[in-house]
N, C-alpha and C positions, 0 to 999 in steps of 0.2 A: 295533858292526860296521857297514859301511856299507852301504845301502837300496835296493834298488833298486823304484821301482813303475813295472812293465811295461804295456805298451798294445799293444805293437810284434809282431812276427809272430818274434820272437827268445825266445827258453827264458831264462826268466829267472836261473834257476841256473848256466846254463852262461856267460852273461854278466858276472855277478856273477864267476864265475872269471876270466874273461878279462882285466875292469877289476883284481881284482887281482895278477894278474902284469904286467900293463900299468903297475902301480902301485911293483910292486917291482923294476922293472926302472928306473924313471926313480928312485927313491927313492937308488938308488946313487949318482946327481948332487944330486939335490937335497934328500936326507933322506926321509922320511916324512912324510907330511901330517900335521899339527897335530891335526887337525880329522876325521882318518880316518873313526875311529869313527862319528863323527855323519853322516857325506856323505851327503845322499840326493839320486838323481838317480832323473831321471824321466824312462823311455825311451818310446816314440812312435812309432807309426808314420808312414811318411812315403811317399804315394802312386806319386808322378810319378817312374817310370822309375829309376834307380839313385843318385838325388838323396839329401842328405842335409846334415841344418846342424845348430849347438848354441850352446847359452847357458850359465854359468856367474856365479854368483857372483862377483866381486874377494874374493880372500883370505877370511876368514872372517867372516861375517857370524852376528849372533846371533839368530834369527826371536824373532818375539814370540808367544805363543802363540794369538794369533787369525789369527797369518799362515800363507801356507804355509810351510811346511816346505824346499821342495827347493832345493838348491844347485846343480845341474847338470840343465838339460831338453837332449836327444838326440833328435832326430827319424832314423831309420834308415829307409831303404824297404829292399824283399826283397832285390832285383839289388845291392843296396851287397859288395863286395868288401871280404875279412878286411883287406886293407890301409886301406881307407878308414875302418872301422871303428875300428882301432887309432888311427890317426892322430886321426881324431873328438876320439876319449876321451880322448887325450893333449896335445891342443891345451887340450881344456876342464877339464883337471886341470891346466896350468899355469896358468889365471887363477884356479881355485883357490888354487892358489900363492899368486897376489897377481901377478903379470905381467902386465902389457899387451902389448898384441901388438906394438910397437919393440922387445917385451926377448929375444920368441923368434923361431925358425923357426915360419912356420905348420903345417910335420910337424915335431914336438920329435922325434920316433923317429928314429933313427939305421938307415941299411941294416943294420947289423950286428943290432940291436934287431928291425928288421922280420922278419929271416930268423929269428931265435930264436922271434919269435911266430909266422911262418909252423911252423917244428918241432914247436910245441906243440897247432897250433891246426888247424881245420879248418872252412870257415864253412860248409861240407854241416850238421854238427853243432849250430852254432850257435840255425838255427833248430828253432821249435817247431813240433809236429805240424800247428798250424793253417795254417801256412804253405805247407803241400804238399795244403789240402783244395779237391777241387773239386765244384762244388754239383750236385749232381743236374737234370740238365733235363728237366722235363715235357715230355710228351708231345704232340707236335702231331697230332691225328687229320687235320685237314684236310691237312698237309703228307702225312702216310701216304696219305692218299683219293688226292691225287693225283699220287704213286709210282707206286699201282697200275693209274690213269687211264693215265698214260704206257705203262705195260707192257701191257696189256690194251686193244689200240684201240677192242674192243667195248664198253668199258664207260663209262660218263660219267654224271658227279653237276651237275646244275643248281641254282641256287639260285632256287627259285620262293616265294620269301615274300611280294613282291610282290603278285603275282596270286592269292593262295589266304589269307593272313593276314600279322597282325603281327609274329609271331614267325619264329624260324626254320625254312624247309620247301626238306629238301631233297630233290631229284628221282635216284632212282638208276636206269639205265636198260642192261640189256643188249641190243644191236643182235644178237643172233643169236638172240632170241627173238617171237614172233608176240605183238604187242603185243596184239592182239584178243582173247586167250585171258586169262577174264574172272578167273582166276586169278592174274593178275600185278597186277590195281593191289591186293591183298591188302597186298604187302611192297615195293615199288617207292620208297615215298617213308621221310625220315627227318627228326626235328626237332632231329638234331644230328649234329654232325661227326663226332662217334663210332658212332652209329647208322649215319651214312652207311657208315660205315669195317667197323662189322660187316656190313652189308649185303652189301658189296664182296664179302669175303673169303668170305661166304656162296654168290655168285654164282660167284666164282672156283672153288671146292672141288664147288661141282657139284650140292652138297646138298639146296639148295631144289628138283634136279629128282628127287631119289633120293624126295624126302618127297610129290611131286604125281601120280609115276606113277610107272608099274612097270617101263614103259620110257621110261628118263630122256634118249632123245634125241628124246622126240616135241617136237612146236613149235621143233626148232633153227632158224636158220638157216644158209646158205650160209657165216657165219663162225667158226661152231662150231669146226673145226680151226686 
Protein backbone atom coordinates (compact mmCIF):
# COMPACT_ATOMS: atom_id res chain seq x y z
CA UNK A 1 0.00 0.00 0.00
CA UNK A 2 1.32 3.23 -0.54
CA UNK A 3 3.75 5.32 2.15
CA UNK A 4 3.42 8.15 3.06
CA UNK A 5 6.39 9.88 5.68
CA UNK A 6 5.05 13.00 7.06
CA UNK A 7 7.13 16.17 8.37
CA UNK A 8 4.33 18.56 7.24
CA UNK A 9 1.73 20.31 9.77
CA UNK A 10 -1.06 17.76 7.73
CA UNK A 11 -2.60 14.40 9.62
CA UNK A 12 -0.97 12.02 7.84
CA UNK A 13 -3.91 9.54 7.73
CA UNK A 14 -6.17 11.88 6.51
CA UNK A 15 -3.85 12.59 3.73
CA UNK A 16 -3.12 9.16 2.78
CA UNK A 17 -7.00 9.19 2.18
CA UNK A 18 -7.11 12.14 0.15
CA UNK A 19 -4.11 10.96 -2.29
CA UNK A 20 -6.19 7.99 -2.70
CA UNK A 21 -9.33 9.19 -3.94
CA UNK A 22 -7.21 11.67 -5.68
CA UNK A 23 -5.89 8.41 -7.23
CA UNK A 24 -9.04 6.80 -8.10
CA UNK A 25 -10.44 9.48 -9.45
CA UNK A 26 -7.72 10.01 -12.21
CA UNK A 27 -7.32 6.03 -12.49
CA UNK A 28 -10.70 6.25 -14.47
CA UNK A 29 -8.48 7.98 -17.46
CA UNK A 30 -5.45 6.59 -16.91
CA UNK A 31 -5.79 3.05 -15.07
CA UNK A 32 -4.23 2.52 -11.86
CA UNK A 33 -0.65 3.01 -11.13
CA UNK A 34 1.57 0.11 -11.77
CA UNK A 35 3.69 0.90 -8.97
CA UNK A 36 0.77 1.88 -6.37
CA UNK A 37 1.43 -0.43 -3.87
CA UNK A 38 5.05 0.52 -3.50
CA UNK A 39 4.62 4.70 -3.98
CA UNK A 40 6.23 6.29 -1.11
CA UNK A 41 6.06 9.95 -0.99
CA UNK A 42 7.55 12.25 1.37
CA UNK A 43 5.53 15.16 2.58
CA UNK A 44 7.13 18.39 4.14
CA UNK A 45 6.59 21.26 5.25
CA UNK A 46 6.95 24.30 3.62
CA UNK A 47 7.29 27.74 5.40
CA UNK A 48 6.80 31.00 3.37
CA UNK A 49 3.24 32.05 3.20
CA UNK A 50 0.75 29.68 1.20
CA UNK A 51 3.64 28.47 -1.16
CA UNK A 52 4.00 25.04 -2.19
CA UNK A 53 6.07 22.85 -4.96
CA UNK A 54 6.93 18.87 -5.78
CA UNK A 55 9.24 16.28 -7.23
CA UNK A 56 8.36 12.95 -8.50
CA UNK A 57 10.03 10.24 -10.01
CA UNK A 58 9.71 9.67 -14.20
CA UNK A 59 7.52 6.49 -14.19
CA UNK A 60 8.80 3.71 -12.15
CA UNK A 61 11.98 3.69 -10.83
CA UNK A 62 13.60 0.74 -8.97
CA UNK A 63 15.71 2.12 -5.74
CA UNK A 64 18.42 0.17 -4.73
CA UNK A 65 18.52 -0.66 -1.47
CA UNK A 66 21.22 1.76 -0.09
CA UNK A 67 19.09 4.40 -1.84
CA UNK A 68 16.26 6.31 -0.60
CA UNK A 69 13.25 5.04 -1.06
CA UNK A 70 10.76 7.96 -2.09
CA UNK A 71 9.03 8.41 -5.31
CA UNK A 72 7.32 11.58 -4.72
CA UNK A 73 8.68 14.68 -2.20
CA UNK A 74 5.62 17.37 -1.51
CA UNK A 75 6.57 20.46 0.32
CA UNK A 76 2.92 21.78 1.68
CA UNK A 77 2.92 25.11 3.77
CA UNK A 78 -0.38 25.49 6.41
CA UNK A 79 -2.27 28.51 4.23
CA UNK A 80 -2.07 25.92 0.95
CA UNK A 81 -5.75 25.62 -0.07
CA UNK A 82 -7.73 21.95 -0.62
CA UNK A 83 -7.41 23.02 -4.29
CA UNK A 84 -3.82 23.53 -4.39
CA UNK A 85 -3.19 20.49 -2.65
CA UNK A 86 -5.17 18.33 -4.91
CA UNK A 87 -3.77 19.63 -7.90
CA UNK A 88 0.06 19.26 -6.17
CA UNK A 89 -0.69 15.56 -5.83
CA UNK A 90 -1.93 15.14 -9.16
CA UNK A 91 0.53 16.96 -11.21
CA UNK A 92 3.20 14.73 -9.25
CA UNK A 93 1.18 11.38 -9.77
CA UNK A 94 1.27 12.03 -13.55
CA UNK A 95 5.02 11.98 -13.84
CA UNK A 96 4.63 9.01 -11.81
CA UNK A 97 2.87 7.96 -14.70
CA UNK A 98 5.82 8.54 -16.72
CA UNK A 99 4.53 12.07 -18.39
CA UNK A 100 6.48 14.92 -18.97
CA UNK A 101 5.07 17.95 -18.45
CA UNK A 102 4.27 18.83 -22.81
CA UNK A 103 2.00 15.51 -22.28
CA UNK A 104 -0.31 17.23 -19.34
CA UNK A 105 -2.15 20.27 -17.93
CA UNK A 106 -0.01 21.57 -15.15
CA UNK A 107 -3.75 20.99 -13.00
CA UNK A 108 -4.50 17.30 -14.60
CA UNK A 109 -7.94 17.77 -12.36
CA UNK A 110 -10.73 18.54 -14.18
CA UNK A 111 -13.38 21.38 -12.46
CA UNK A 112 -15.83 18.65 -12.28
CA UNK A 113 -12.93 16.34 -10.46
CA UNK A 114 -12.03 19.43 -8.22
CA UNK A 115 -15.78 19.87 -7.11
CA UNK A 116 -16.05 16.05 -6.25
CA UNK A 117 -12.93 16.63 -3.96
CA UNK A 118 -14.15 19.72 -2.85
CA UNK A 119 -17.59 17.16 -1.56
CA UNK A 120 -15.55 14.98 -0.04
CA UNK A 121 -13.05 16.81 1.56
CA UNK A 122 -12.39 19.69 3.88
CA UNK A 123 -8.84 21.16 4.55
CA UNK A 124 -10.01 22.58 8.30
CA UNK A 125 -9.75 18.62 8.71
CA UNK A 126 -6.83 17.92 6.97
CA UNK A 127 -4.48 19.27 9.18
CA UNK A 128 -2.90 17.96 12.39
CA UNK A 129 -3.38 18.99 15.88
CA UNK A 130 0.26 20.53 15.72
CA UNK A 131 -0.83 22.93 13.22
CA UNK A 132 -3.29 24.89 15.44
CA UNK A 133 -0.52 24.96 18.51
CA UNK A 134 0.63 28.07 19.79
CA UNK A 135 3.57 28.27 22.12
CA UNK A 136 3.27 29.62 25.44
CA UNK A 137 4.99 33.06 26.16
CA UNK A 138 7.02 33.88 29.08
CA UNK A 139 6.61 36.28 31.18
CA UNK A 140 8.12 39.59 30.79
CA UNK A 141 8.35 41.12 34.48
CA UNK A 142 10.13 44.21 33.41
CA UNK A 143 7.28 44.85 30.64
CA UNK A 144 4.66 44.11 33.78
CA UNK A 145 7.00 46.72 36.18
CA UNK A 146 6.35 49.13 33.67
CA UNK A 147 2.43 48.75 32.98
CA UNK A 148 2.20 49.39 36.40
CA UNK A 149 4.98 52.51 36.22
CA UNK A 150 2.44 53.95 33.71
CA UNK A 151 -0.64 53.40 35.98
CA UNK A 152 0.69 54.57 39.12
CA UNK A 153 2.67 58.06 38.49
CA UNK A 154 3.96 57.62 42.08
CA UNK A 155 5.78 54.77 41.59
CA UNK A 156 9.14 54.34 39.45
CA UNK A 157 11.93 51.40 39.17
CA UNK A 158 15.58 52.83 38.36
CA UNK A 159 18.16 50.74 37.38
CA UNK A 160 21.18 51.61 39.61
CA UNK A 161 23.65 48.77 38.99
CA UNK A 162 26.05 51.10 37.84
CA UNK A 163 26.65 53.03 40.85
CA UNK A 164 26.13 50.25 43.64
CA UNK A 165 27.49 46.96 41.70
CA UNK A 166 27.93 44.54 38.93
CA UNK A 167 24.94 42.83 38.67
CA UNK A 168 21.57 43.73 38.55
CA UNK A 169 20.09 46.51 41.22
CA UNK A 170 17.16 47.80 40.86
CA UNK A 171 15.69 50.94 42.56
CA UNK A 172 11.80 50.83 43.53
CA UNK A 173 10.65 54.12 44.80
CA UNK A 174 7.16 55.45 46.06
CA UNK A 175 6.83 59.29 45.75
CA UNK A 176 4.08 59.60 48.43
CA UNK A 177 6.24 58.27 50.86
CA UNK A 178 8.77 60.17 53.44
CA UNK A 179 11.89 58.93 52.00
CA UNK A 180 13.73 59.78 55.55
CA UNK A 181 11.71 57.27 57.42
CA UNK A 182 14.65 54.76 58.02
CA UNK A 183 12.24 51.94 57.34
CA UNK A 184 12.09 52.23 53.62
CA UNK A 185 15.57 51.45 52.34
CA UNK A 186 14.61 47.89 54.33
CA UNK A 187 12.70 46.95 50.82
CA UNK A 188 13.04 49.78 48.22
CA UNK A 189 15.69 48.11 46.06
CA UNK A 190 15.47 44.68 43.93
CA UNK A 191 18.17 42.39 41.92
CA UNK A 192 15.66 41.43 39.48
CA UNK A 193 12.79 42.36 37.46
CA UNK A 194 10.65 40.15 39.12
CA UNK A 195 11.54 41.37 42.45
CA UNK A 196 11.11 44.68 41.06
CA UNK A 197 7.65 43.60 39.96
CA UNK A 198 6.73 42.02 43.32
CA UNK A 199 7.83 45.03 45.14
CA UNK A 200 5.46 47.15 42.87
CA UNK A 201 2.31 45.23 43.49
CA UNK A 202 3.43 45.13 47.19
CA UNK A 203 3.41 48.91 47.26
CA UNK A 204 0.31 49.06 45.18
CA UNK A 205 -1.86 46.80 47.73
CA UNK A 206 -0.87 48.83 50.66
CA UNK A 207 0.64 46.02 52.50
CA UNK A 208 4.12 46.98 53.37
CA UNK A 209 2.11 50.02 55.37
CA UNK A 210 -0.47 47.44 57.16
CA UNK A 211 2.95 45.46 58.33
CA UNK A 212 5.16 48.94 59.63
CA UNK A 213 2.32 50.64 61.51
CA UNK A 214 -0.93 50.45 62.93
CA UNK A 215 -1.87 53.46 61.16
CA UNK A 216 -0.99 52.66 57.65
CA UNK A 217 -1.38 56.32 56.45
CA UNK A 218 1.38 57.78 58.66
CA UNK A 219 4.51 59.06 56.25
CA UNK A 220 1.88 59.40 53.07
CA UNK A 221 2.41 62.03 50.99
CA UNK A 222 0.39 64.68 49.29
CA UNK A 223 -0.19 61.80 46.42
CA UNK A 224 -1.47 59.18 48.37
CA UNK A 225 -5.15 59.65 46.80
Amino acid sequence: MMKIVNTSLYDSKNLKTLFCFIHTLMSKQEGRLLHWKSLQIKVMNKTKGNSYSGQACLGYVKHSTHSDQTDMWLSISKECSLHDIAQLFAHELMHSYGYNHHQFHTDPLTIEQIKIVDNQFNKHDLLSDKAFYIPKVGKSYKKMTHTLMNKYNWLSVDDISDIYCDGLLLEVEDARVDVEDLRYDLWHRAKSWKGAYDLSVWLITEEWQKEFTNNWTVNLGEYYE
